[in-house]
C-alpha positions as CSV (number, residue, x, y, z in Angstrom):
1,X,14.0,-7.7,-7.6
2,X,16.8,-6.7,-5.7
3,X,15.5,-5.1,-3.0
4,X,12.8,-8.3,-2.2
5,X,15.7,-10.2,-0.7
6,X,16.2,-7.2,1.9
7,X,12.7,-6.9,2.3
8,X,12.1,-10.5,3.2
9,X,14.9,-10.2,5.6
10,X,14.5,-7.2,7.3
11,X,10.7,-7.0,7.4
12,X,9.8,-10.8,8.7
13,X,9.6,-9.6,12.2
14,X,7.3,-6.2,11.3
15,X,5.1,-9.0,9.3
16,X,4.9,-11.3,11.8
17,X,3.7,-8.7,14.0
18,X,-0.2,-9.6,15.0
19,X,-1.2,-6.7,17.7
20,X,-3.8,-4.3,16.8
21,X,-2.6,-1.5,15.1
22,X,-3.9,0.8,18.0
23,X,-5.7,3.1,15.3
24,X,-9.2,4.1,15.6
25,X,-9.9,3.3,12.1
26,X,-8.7,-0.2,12.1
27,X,-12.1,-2.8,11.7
28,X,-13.0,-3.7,15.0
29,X,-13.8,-7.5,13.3
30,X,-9.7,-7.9,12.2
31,X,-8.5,-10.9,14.0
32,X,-5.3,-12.1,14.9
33,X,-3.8,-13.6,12.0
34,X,-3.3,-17.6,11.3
35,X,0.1,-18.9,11.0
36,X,-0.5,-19.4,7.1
37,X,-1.7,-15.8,7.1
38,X,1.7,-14.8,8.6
39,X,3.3,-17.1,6.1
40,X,1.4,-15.4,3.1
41,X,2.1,-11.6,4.1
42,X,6.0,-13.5,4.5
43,X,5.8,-14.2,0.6
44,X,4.2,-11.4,-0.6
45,X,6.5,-9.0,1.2
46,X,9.0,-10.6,-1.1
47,X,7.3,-9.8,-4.2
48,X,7.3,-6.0,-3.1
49,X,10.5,-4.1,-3.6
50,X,9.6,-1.4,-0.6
51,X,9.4,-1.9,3.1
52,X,7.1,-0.3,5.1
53,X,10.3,0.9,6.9
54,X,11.7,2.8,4.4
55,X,8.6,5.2,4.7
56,X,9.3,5.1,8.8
57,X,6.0,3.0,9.1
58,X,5.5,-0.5,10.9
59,X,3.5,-3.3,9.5
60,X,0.4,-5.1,11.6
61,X,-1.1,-8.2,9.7
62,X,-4.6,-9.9,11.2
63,X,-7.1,-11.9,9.9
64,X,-9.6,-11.0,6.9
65,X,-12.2,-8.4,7.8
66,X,-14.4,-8.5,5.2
67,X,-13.8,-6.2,2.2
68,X,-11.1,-4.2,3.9
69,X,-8.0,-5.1,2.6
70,X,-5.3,-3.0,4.2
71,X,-5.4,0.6,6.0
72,X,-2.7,2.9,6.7
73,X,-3.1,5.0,10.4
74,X,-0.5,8.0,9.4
75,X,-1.0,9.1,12.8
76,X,0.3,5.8,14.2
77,X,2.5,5.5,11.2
78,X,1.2,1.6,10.9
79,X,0.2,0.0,7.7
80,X,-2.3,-2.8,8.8
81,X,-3.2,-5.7,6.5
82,X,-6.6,-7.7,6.3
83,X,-5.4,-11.2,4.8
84,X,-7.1,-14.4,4.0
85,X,-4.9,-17.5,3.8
86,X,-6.7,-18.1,0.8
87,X,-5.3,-15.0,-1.0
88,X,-2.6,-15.3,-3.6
89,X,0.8,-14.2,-2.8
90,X,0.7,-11.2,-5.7
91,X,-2.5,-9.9,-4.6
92,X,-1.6,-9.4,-0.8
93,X,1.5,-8.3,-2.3
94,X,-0.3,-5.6,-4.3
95,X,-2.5,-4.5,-1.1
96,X,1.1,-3.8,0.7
97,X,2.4,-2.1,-2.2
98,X,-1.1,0.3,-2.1
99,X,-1.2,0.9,1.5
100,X,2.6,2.1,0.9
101,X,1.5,4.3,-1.7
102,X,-0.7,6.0,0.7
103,X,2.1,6.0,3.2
104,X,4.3,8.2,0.8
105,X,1.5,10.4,-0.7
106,X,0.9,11.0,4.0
107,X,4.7,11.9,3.9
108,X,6.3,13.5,1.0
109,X,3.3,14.6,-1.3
110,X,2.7,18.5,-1.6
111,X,-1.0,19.6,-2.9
112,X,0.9,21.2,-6.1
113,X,2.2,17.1,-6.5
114,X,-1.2,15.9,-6.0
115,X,-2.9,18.8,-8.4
116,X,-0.7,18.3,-10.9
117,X,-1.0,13.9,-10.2
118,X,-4.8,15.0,-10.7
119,X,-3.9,16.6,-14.2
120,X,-1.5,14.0,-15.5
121,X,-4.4,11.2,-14.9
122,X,-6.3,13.5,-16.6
123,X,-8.9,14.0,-13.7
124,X,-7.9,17.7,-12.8
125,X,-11.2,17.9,-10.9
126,X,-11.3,14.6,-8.9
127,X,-11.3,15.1,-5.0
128,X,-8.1,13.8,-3.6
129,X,-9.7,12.3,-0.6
130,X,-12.2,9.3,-0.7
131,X,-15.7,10.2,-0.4
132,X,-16.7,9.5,3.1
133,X,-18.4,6.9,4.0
134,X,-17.2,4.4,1.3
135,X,-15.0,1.8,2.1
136,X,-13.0,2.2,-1.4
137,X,-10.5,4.8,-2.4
138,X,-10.3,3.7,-5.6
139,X,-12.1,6.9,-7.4
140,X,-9.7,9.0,-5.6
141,X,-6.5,10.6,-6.1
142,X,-5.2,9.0,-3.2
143,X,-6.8,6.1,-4.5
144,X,-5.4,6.2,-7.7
145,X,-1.9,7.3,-6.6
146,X,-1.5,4.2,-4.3
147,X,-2.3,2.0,-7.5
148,X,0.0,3.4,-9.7
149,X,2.6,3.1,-6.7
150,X,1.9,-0.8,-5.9
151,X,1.8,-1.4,-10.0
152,X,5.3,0.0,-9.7
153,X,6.7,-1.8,-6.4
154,X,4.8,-5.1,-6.5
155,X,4.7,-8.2,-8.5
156,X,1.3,-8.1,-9.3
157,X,-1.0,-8.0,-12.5
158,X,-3.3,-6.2,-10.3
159,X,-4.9,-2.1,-11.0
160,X,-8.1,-1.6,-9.5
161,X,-8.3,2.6,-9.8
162,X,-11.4,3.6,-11.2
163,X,-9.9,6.9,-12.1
164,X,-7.9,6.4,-15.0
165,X,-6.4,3.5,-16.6
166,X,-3.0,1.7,-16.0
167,X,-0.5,3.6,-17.1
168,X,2.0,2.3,-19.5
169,X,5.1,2.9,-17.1
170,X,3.7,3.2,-13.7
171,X,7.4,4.3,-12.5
172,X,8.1,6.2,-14.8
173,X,4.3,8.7,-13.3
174,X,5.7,8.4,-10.1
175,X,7.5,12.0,-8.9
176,X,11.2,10.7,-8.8
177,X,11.2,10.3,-5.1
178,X,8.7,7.8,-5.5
179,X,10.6,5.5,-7.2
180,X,12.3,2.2,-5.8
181,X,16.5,3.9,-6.6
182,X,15.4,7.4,-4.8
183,X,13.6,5.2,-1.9
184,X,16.4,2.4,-1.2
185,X,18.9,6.1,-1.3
186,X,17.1,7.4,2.1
């Protein structure tokens, strides 16, 4: 990818980064990350072709908290990720990659986009919005949005939406903005 170099490059320091988020939502158990944690979000930022900068977000990793993988605070404009040193490279990369999906869909998506995401995944009557009180967004929209999103800007074999199957192209779903040329333009 051409864009993984730049990432590596201009991101280490907003990976390396190991202070709370400061968002209400974050899981009060995240702790500071391990230097091989740092190293890990390091190589998977390299497998992603989007920084969280490009979306005007900043990146907080800490330590594993249980099944939370990785929340985005729009209010705080912070994507925060849960790793375990254990994790392979392409699956932490995949968890960036869906957190930025959510970061776009927070910035540039319009409820006719997400209706008419709804139709195209042929769920024209799923909510949008996680159900509250569950810890996955994966039957969502938003969910589903953020999947199609990392399947398009991470090296990863990874899909876990529950609303509809991996799509063929995942890029070529995304609205046009949403894809790595239009993004690396801004």
């Amino acid at each position: 990818m051409v864009v993984a170099a730049a990432a590596l490059a201009g991101a280490a320091a907003l990976a390396l980064t190991s202070g709370d988020s400061g968002g209400g939502d974050a899981p009060a158990d995240g702790r500071p990350p391990t230097a091989a944690e740092r190293a890990l979000v390091r190589r998977a930022q390299a497998l992603v072709d989007v920084r969280p900068e490009d979306l005007g977000y900043r990146l907080v990793v800490r330590g594993a908290a249980g099944e939370v993988r990785g929340q985005t605070d729009t209010q705080r404009r912070t994507i925060a990720l849960f790793v375990d040193a254990r994790d392979a490279p392409h699956r932490v990369a995949h968890d960036l990659a869906h957190e930025l999906g959510h970061a776009y869909d927070a910035s540039r998506m319009t409820p006719a986009r997400r209706r008419a995401w709804l139709r195209a995944r042929g769920a024209p009557d799923a909510p949008w919005s996680p159900v509250a009180g569950r810890a996955s967004d994966y039957e969502s929209g938003a969910g589903d949005f953020a999947e199609v999103f990392a399947r398009c800007h991470a090296a990863s074999p990874e899909f876990r939406s529950r609303l509809a199957p991996p799509p063929a192209d995942a890029c070529a779903l995304l609205p046009a903005g949403a894809r790595t040329d239009a993004l690396a333009s801004r």
